[in-house]
Gaussian input, Z-matrix of N, CA and C with variables (Angstrom, degrees):
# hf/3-21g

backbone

0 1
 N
 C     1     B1
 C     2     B2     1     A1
 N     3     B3     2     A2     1     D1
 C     4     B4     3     A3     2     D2
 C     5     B5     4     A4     3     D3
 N     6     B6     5     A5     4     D4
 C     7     B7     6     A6     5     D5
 C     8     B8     7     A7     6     D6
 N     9     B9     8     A8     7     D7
 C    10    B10     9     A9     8     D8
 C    11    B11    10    A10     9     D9
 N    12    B12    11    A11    10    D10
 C    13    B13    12    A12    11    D11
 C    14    B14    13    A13    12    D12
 N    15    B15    14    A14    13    D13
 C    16    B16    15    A15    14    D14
 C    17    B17    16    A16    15    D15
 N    18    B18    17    A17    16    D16
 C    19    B19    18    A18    17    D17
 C    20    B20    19    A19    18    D18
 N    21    B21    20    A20    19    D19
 C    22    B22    21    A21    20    D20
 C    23    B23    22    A22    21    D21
 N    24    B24    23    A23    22    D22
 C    25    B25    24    A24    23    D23
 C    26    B26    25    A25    24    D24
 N    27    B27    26    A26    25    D25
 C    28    B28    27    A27    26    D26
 C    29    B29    28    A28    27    D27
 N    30    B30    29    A29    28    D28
 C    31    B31    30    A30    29    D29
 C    32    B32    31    A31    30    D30
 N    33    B33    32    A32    31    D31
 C    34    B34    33    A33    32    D32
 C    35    B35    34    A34    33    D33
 N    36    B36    35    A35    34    D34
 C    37    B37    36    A36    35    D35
 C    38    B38    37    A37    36    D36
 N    39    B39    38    A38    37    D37
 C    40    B40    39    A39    38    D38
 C    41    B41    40    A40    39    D39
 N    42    B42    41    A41    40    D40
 C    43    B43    42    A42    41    D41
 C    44    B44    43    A43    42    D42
 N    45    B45    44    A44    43    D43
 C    46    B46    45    A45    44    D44
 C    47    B47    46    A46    45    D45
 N    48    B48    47    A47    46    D46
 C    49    B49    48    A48    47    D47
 C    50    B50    49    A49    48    D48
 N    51    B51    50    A50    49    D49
 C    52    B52    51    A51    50    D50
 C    53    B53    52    A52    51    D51
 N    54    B54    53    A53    52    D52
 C    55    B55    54    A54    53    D53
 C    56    B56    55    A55    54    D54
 N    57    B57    56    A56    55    D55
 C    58    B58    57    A57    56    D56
 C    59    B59    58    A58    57    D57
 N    60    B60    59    A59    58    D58
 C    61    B61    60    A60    59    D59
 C    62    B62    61    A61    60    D60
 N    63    B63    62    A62    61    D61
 C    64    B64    63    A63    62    D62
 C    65    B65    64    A64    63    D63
 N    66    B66    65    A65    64    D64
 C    67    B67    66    A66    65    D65
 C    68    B68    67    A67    66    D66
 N    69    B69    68    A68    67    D67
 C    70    B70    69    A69    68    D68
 C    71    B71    70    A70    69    D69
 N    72    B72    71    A71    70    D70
 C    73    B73    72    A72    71    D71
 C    74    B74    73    A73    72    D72
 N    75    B75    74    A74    73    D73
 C    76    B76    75    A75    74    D74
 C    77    B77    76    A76    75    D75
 N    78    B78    77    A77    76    D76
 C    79    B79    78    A78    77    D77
 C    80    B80    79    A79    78    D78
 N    81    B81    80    A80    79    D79
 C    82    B82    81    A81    80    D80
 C    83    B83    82    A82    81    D81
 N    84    B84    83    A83    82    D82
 C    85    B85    84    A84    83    D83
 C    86    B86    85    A85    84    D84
 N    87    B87    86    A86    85    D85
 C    88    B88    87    A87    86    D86
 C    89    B89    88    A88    87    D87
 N    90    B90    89    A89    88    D88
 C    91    B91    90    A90    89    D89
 C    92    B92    91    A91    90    D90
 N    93    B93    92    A92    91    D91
 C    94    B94    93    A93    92    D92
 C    95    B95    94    A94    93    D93
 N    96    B96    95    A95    94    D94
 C    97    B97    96    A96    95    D95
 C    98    B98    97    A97    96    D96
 N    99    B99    98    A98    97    D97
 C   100   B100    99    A99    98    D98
 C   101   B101   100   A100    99    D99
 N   102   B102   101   A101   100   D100
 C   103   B103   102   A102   101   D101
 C   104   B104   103   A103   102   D102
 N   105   B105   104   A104   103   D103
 C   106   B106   105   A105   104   D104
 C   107   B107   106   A106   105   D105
 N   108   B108   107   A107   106   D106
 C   109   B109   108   A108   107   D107
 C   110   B110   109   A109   108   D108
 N   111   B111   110   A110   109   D109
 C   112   B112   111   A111   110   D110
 C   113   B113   112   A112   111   D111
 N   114   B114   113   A113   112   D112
 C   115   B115   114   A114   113   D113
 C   116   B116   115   A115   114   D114
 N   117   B117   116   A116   115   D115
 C   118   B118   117   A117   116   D116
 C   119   B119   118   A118   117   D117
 N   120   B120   119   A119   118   D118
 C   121   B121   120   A120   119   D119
 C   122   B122   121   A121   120   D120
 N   123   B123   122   A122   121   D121
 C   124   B124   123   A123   122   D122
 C   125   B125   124   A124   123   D123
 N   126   B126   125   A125   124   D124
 C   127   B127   126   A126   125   D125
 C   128   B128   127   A127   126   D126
 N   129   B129   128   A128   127   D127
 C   130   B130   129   A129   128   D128
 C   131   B131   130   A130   129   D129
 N   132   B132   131   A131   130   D130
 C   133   B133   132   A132   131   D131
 C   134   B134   133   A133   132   D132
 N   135   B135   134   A134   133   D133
 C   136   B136   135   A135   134   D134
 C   137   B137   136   A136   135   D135
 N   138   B138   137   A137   136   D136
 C   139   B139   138   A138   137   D137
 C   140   B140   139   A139   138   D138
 N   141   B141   140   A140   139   D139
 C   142   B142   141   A141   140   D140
 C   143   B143   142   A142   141   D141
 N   144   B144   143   A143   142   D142
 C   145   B145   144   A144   143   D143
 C   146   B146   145   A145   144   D144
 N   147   B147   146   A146   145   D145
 C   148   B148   147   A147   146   D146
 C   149   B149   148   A148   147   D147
 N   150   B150   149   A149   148   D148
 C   151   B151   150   A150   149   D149
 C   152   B152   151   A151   150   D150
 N   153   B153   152   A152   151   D151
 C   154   B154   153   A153   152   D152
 C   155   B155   154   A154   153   D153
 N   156   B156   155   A155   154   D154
 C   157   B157   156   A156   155   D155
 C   158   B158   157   A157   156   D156
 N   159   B159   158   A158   157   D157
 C   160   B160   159   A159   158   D158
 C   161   B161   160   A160   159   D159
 N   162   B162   161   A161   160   D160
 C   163   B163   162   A162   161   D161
 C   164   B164   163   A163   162   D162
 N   165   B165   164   A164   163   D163
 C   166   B166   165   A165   164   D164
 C   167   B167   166   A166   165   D165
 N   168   B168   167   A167   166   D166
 C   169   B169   168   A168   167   D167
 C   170   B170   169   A169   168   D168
 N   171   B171   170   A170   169   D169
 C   172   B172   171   A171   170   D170
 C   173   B173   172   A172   171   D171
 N   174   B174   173   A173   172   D172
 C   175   B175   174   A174   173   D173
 C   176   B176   175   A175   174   D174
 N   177   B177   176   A176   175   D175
 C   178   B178   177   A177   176   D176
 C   179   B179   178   A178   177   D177
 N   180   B180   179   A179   178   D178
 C   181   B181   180   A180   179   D179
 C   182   B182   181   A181   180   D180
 N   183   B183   182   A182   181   D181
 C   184   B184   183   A183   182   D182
 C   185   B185   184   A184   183   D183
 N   186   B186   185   A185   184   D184
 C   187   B187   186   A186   185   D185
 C   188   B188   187   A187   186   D186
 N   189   B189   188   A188   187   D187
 C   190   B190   189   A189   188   D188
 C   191   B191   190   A190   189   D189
 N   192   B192   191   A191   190   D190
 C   193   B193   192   A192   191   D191
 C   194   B194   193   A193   192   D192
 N   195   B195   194   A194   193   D193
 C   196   B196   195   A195   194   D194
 C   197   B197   196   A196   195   D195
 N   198   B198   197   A197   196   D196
 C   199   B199   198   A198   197   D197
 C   200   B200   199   A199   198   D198
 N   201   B201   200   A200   199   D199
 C   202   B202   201   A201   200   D200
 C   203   B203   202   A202   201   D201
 N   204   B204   203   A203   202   D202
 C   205   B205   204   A204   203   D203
 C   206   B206   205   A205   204   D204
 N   207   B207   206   A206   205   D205
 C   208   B208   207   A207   206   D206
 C   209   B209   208   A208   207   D207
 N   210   B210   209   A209   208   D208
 C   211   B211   210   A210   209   D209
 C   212   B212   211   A211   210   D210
 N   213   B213   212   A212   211   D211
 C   214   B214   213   A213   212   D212
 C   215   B215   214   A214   213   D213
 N   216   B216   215   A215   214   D214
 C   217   B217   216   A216   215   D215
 C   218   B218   217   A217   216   D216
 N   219   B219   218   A218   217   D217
 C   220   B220   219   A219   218   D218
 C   221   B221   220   A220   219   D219
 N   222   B222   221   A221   220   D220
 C   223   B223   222   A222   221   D221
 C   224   B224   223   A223   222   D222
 N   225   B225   224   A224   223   D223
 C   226   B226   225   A225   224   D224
 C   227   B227   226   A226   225   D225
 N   228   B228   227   A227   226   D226
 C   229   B229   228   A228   227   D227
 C   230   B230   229   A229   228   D228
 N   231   B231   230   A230   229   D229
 C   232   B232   231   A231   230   D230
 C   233   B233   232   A232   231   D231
 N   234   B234   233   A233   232   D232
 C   235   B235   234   A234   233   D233
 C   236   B236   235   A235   234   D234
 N   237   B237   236   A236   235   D235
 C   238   B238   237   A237   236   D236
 C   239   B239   238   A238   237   D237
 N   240   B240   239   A239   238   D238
 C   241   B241   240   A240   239   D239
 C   242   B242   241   A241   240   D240
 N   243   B243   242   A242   241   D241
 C   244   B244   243   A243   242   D242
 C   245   B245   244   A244   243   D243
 N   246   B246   245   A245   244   D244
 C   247   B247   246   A246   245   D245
 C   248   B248   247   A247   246   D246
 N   249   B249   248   A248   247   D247
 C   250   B250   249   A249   248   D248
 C   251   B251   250   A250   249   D249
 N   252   B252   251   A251   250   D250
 C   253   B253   252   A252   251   D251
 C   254   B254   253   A253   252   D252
 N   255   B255   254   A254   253   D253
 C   256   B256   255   A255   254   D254
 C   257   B257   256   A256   255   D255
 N   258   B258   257   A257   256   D256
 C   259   B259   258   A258   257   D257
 C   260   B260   259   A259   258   D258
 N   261   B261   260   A260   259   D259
 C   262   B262   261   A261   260   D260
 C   263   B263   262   A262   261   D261
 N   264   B264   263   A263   262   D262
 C   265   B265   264   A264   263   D263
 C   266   B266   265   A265   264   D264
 N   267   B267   266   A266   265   D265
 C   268   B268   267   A267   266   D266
 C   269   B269   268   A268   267   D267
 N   270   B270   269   A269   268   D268
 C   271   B271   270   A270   269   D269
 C   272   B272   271   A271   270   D270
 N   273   B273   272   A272   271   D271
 C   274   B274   273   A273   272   D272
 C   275   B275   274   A274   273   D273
 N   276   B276   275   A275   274   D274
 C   277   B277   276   A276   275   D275
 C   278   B278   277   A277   276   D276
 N   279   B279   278   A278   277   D277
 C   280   B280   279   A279   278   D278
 C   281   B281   280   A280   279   D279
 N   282   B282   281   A281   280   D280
 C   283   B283   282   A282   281   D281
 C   284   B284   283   A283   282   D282
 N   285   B285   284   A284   283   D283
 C   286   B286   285   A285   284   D284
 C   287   B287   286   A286   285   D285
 N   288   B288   287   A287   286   D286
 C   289   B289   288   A288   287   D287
 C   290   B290   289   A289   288   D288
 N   291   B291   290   A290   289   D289
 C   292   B292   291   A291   290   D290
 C   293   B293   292   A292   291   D291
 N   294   B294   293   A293   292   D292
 C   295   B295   294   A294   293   D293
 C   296   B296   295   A295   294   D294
 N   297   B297   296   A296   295   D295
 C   298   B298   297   A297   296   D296
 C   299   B299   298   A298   297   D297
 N   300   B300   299   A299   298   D298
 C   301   B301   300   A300   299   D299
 C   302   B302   301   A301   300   D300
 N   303   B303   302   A302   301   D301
 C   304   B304   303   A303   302   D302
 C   305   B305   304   A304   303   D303
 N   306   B306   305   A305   304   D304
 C   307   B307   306   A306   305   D305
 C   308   B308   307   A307   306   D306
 N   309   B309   308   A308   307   D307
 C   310   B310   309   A309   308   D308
 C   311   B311   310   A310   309   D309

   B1=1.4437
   B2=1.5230
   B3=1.1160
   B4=1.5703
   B5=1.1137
   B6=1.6114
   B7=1.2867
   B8=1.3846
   B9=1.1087
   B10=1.7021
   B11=1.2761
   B12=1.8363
   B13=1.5064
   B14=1.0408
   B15=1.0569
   B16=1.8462
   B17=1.7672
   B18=1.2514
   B19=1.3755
   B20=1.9308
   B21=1.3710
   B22=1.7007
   B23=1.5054
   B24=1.6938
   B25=1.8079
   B26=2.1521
   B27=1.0305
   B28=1.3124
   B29=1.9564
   B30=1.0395
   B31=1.6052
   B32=1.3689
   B33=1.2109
   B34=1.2674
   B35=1.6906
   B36=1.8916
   B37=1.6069
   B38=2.1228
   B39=1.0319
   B40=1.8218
   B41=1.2475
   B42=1.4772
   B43=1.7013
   B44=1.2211
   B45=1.4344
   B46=1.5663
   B47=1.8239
   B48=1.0207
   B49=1.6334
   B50=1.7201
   B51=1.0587
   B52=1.8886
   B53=1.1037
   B54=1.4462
   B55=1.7075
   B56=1.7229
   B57=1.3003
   B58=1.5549
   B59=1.4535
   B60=1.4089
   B61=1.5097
   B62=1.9522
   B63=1.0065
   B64=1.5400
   B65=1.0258
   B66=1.3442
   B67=1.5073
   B68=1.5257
   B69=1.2032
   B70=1.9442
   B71=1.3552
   B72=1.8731
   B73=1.6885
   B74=1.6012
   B75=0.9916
   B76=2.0468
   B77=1.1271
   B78=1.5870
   B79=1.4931
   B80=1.0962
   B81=1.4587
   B82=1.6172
   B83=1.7338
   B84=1.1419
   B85=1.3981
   B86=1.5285
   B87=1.5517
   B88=1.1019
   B89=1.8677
   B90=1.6181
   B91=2.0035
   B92=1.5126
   B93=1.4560
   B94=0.6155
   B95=1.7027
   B96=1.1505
   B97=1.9250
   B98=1.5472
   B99=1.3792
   B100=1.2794
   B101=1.3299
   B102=1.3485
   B103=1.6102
   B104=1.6526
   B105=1.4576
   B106=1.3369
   B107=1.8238
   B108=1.5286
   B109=1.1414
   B110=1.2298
   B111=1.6700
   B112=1.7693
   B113=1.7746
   B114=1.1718
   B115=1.4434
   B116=1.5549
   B117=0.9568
   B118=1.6127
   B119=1.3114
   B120=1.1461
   B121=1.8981
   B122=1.7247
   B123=1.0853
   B124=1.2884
   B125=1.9106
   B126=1.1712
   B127=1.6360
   B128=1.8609
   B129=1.5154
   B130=1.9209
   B131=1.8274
   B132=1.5495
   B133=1.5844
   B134=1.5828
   B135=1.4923
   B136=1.4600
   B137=1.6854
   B138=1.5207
   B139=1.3317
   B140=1.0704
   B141=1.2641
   B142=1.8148
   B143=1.4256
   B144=1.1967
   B145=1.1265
   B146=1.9135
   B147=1.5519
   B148=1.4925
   B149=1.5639
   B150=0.9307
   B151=2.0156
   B152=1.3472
   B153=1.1410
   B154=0.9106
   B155=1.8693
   B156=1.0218
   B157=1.5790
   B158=1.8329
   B159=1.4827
   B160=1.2980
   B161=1.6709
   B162=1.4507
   B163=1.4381
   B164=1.0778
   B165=1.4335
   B166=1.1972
   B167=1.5978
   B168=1.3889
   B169=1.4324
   B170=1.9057
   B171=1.3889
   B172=1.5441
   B173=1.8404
   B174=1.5472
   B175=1.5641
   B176=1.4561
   B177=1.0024
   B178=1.2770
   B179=1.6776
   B180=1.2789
   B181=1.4359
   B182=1.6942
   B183=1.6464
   B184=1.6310
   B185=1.8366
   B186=1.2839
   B187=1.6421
   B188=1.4753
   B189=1.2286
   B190=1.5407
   B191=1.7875
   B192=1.4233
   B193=1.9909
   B194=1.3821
   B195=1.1760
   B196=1.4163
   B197=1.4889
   B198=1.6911
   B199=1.9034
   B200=1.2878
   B201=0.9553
   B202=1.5700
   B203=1.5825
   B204=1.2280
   B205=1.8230
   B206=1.3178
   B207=1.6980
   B208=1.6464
   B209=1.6706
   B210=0.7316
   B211=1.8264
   B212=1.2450
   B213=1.2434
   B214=1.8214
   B215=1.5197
   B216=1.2612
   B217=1.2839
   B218=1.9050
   B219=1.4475
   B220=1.7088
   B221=1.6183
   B222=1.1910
   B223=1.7112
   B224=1.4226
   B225=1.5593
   B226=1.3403
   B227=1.4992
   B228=1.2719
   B229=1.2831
   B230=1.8267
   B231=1.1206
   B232=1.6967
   B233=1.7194
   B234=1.6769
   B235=1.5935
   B236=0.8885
   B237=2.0653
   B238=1.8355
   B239=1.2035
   B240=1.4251
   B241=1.9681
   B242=1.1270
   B243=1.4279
   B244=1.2836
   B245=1.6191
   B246=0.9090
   B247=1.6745
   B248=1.6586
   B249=1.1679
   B250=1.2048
   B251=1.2669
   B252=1.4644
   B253=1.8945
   B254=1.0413
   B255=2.0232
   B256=1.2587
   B257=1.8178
   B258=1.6838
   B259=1.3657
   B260=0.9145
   B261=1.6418
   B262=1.3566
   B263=1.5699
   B264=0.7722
   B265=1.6119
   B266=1.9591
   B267=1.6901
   B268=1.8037
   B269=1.2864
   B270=1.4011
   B271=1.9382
   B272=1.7998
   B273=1.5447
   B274=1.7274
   B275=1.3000
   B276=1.4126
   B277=1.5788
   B278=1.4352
   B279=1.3751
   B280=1.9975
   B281=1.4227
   B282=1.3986
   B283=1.6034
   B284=1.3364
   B285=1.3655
   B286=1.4436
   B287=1.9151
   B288=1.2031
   B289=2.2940
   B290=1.6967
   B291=1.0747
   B292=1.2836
   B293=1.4751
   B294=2.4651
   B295=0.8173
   B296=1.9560
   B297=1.5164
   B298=1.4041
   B299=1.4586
   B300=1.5752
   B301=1.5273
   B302=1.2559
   B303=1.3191
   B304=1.2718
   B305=1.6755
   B306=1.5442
   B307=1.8086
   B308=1.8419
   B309=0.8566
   B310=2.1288
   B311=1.2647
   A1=110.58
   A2=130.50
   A3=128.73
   A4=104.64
   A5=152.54
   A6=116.41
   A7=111.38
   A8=112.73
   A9=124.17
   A10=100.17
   A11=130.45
   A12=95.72
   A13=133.05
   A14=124.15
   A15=118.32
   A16=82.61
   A17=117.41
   A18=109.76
   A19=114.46
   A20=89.94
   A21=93.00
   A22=119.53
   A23=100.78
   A24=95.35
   A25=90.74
   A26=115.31
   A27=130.57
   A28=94.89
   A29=114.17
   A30=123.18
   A31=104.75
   A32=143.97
   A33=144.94
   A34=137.80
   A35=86.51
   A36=80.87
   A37=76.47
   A38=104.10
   A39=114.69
   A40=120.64
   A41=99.34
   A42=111.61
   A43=106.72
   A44=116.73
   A45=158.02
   A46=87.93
   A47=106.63
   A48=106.44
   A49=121.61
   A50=117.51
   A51=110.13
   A52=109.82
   A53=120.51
   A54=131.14
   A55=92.61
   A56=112.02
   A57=92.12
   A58=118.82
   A59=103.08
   A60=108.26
   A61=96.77
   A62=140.94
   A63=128.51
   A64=115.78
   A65=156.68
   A66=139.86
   A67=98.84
   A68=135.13
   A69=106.17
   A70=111.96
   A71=102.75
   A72=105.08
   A73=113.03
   A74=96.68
   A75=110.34
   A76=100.46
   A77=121.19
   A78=108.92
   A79=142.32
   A80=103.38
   A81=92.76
   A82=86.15
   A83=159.46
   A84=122.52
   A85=120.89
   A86=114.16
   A87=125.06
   A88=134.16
   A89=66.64
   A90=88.14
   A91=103.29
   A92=130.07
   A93=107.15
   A94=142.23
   A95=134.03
   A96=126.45
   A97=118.70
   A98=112.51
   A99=120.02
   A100=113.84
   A101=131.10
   A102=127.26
   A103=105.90
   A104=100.27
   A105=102.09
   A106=113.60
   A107=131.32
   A108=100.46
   A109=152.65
   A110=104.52
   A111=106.42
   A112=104.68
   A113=128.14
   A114=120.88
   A115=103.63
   A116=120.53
   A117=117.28
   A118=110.48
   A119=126.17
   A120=127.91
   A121=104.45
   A122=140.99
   A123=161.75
   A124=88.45
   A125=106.69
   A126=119.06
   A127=115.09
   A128=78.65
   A129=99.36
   A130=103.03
   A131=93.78
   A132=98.56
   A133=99.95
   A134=115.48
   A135=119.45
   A136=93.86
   A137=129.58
   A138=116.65
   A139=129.52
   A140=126.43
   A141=123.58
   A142=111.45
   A143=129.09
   A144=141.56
   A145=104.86
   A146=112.29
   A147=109.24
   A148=80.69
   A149=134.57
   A150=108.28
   A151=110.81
   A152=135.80
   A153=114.35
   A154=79.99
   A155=124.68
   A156=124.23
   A157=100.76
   A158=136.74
   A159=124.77
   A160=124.74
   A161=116.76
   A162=117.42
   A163=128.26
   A164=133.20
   A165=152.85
   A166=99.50
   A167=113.37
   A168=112.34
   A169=115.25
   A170=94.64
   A171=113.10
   A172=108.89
   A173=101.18
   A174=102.62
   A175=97.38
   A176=138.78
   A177=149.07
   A178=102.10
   A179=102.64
   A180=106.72
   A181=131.00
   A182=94.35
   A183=99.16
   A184=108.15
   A185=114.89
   A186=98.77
   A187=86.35
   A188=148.93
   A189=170.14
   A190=96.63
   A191=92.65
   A192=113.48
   A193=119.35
   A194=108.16
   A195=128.81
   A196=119.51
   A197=102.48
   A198=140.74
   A199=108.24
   A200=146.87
   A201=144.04
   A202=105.33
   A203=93.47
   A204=104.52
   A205=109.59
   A206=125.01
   A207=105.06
   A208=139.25
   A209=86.85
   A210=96.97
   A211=121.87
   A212=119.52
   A213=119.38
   A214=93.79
   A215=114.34
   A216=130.91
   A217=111.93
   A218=99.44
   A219=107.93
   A220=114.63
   A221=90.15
   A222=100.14
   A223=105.55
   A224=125.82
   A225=115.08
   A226=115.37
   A227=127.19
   A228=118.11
   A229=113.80
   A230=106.44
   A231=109.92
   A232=96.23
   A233=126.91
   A234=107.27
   A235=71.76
   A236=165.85
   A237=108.21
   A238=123.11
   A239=130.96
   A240=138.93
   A241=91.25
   A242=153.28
   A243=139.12
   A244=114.07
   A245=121.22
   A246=115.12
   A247=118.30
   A248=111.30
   A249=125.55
   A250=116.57
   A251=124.60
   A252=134.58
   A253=107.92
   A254=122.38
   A255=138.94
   A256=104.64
   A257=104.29
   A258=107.42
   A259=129.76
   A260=84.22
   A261=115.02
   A262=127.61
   A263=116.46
   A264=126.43
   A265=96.31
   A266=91.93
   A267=106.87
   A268=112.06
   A269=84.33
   A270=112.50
   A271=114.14
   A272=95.77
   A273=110.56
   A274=99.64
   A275=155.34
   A276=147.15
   A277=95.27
   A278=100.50
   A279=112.32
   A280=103.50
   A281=124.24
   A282=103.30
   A283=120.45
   A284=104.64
   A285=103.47
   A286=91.69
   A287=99.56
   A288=102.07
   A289=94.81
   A290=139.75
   A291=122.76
   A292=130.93
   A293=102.32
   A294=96.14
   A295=107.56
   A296=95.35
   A297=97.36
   A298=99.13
   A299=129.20
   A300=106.23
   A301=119.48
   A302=124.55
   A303=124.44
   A304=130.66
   A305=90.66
   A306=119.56
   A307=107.71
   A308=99.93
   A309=100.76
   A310=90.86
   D1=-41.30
   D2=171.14
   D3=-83.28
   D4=7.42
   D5=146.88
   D6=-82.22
   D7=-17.62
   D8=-176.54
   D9=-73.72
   D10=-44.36
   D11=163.08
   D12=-78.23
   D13=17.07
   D14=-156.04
   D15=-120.12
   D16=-46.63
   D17=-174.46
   D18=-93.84
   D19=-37.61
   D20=-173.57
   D21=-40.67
   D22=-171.96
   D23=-178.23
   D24=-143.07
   D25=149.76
   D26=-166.70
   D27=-88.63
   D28=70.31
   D29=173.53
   D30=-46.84
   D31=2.83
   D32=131.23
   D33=-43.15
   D34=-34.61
   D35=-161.71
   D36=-142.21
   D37=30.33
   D38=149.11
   D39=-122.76
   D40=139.27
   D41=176.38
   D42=-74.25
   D43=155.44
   D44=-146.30
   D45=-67.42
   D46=-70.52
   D47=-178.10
   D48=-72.45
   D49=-17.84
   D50=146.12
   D51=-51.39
   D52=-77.85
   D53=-155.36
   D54=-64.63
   D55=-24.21
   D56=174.28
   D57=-69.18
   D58=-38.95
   D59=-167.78
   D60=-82.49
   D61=-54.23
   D62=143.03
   D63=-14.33
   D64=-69.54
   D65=174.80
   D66=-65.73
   D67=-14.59
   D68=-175.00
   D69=-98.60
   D70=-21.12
   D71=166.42
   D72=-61.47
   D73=-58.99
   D74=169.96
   D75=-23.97
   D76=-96.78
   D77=-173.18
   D78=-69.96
   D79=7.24
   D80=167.41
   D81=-103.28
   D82=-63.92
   D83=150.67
   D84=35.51
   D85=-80.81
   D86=-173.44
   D87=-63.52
   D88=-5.18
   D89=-178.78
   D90=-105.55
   D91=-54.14
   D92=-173.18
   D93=-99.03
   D94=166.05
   D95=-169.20
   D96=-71.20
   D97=-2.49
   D98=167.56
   D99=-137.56
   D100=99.27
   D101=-176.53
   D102=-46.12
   D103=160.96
   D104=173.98
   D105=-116.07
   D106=171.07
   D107=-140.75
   D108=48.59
   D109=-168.58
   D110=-175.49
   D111=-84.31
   D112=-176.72
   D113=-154.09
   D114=-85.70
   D115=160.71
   D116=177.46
   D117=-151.59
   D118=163.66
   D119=-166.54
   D120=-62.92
   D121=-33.84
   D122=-141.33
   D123=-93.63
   D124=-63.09
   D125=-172.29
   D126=-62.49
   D127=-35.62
   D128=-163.99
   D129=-83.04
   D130=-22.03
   D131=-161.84
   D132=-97.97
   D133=-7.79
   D134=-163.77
   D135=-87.13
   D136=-58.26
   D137=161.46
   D138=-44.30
   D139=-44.55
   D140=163.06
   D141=-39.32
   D142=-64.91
   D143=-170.72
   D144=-53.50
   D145=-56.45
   D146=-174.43
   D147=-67.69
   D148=-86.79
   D149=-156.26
   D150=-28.51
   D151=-26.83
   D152=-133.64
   D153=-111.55
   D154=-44.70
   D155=179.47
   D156=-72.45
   D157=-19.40
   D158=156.42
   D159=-70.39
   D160=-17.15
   D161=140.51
   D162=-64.32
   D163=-62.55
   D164=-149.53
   D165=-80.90
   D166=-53.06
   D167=-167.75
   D168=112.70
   D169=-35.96
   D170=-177.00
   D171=-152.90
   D172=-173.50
   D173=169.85
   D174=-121.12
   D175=-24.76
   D176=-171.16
   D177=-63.28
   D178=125.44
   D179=175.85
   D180=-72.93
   D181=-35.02
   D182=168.94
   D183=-68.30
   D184=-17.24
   D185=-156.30
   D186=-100.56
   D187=-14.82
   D188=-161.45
   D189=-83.91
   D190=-70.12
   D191=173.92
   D192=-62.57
   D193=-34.26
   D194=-156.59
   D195=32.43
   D196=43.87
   D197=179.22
   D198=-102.90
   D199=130.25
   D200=128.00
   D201=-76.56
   D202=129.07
   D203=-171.44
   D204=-99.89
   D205=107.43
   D206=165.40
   D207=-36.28
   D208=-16.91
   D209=-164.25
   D210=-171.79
   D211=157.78
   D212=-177.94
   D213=-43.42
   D214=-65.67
   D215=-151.23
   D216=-44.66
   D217=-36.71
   D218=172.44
   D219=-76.36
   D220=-37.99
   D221=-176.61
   D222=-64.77
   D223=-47.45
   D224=176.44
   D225=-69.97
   D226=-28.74
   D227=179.65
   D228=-81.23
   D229=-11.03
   D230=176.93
   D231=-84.53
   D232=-33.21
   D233=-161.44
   D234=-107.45
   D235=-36.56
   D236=174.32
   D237=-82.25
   D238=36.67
   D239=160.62
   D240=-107.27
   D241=-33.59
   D242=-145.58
   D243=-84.37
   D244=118.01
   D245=168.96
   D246=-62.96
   D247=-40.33
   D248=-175.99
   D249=-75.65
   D250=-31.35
   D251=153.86
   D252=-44.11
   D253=-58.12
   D254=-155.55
   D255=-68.04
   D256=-35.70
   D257=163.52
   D258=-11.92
   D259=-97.98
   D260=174.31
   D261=-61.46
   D262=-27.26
   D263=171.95
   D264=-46.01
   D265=-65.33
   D266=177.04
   D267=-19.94
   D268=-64.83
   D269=-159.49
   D270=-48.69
   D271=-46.33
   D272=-175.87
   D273=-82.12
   D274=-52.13
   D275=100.81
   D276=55.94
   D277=-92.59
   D278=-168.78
   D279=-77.60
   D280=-39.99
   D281=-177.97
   D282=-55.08
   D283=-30.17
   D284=-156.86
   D285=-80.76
   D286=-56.47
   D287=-175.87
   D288=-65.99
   D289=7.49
   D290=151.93
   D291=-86.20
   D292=-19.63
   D293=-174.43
   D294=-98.25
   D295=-10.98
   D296=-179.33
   D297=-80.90
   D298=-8.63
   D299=165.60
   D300=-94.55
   D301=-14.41
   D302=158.41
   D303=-42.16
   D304=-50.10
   D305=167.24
   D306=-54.50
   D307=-22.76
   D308=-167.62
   D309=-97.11

């Protein structure tokens, strides 16, 4: 959420062909090893994410847990006992304010 404010754009109060061209920089962003342009949530959020799946192993929470959770209600009580949630929770925590301080 804070790279999205610091970088995002208010699709409210942008025209139809920005936010278009903003989502097509993004994903191709996401393909390639050097973003193109100035930085954008898509580019900034794609390294967060590989740290964060070279810890984890995955992004997927069942394959992470290796739980299928009945209900919100199990799922929240399994990730605040979990050390290994609390991890990772940490981990994406600092990637992300390392990458919005990098950006300042």
């Amino acid at each position: 959420m804070g790279i999205n404010l610091l970088l995002g754009m208010n699709i409210r109060d942008t025209k139809y062909f920005q936010t278009l061209k903003a989502f097509v920089v993004g994903h191709i962003n996401l393909l390639l090893d050097k973003p193109i342009g100035e930085p954008e949530p898509f580019g900034v959020g794609k390294n967060i994410v590989q740290r964060f799946r070279e810890e984890a192993g995955a992004t997927e929470c069942r394959t992470i847990t290796e739980k299928e959770f009945s209900d919100w209600t199990d799922f929240q009580k399994y990730i605040s006992s979990s050390d290994k949630c609390t991890g990772l929770i940490e981990l994406a925590t600092i990637e992300a304010s390392n990458a919005i301080q990098r950006l300042m």
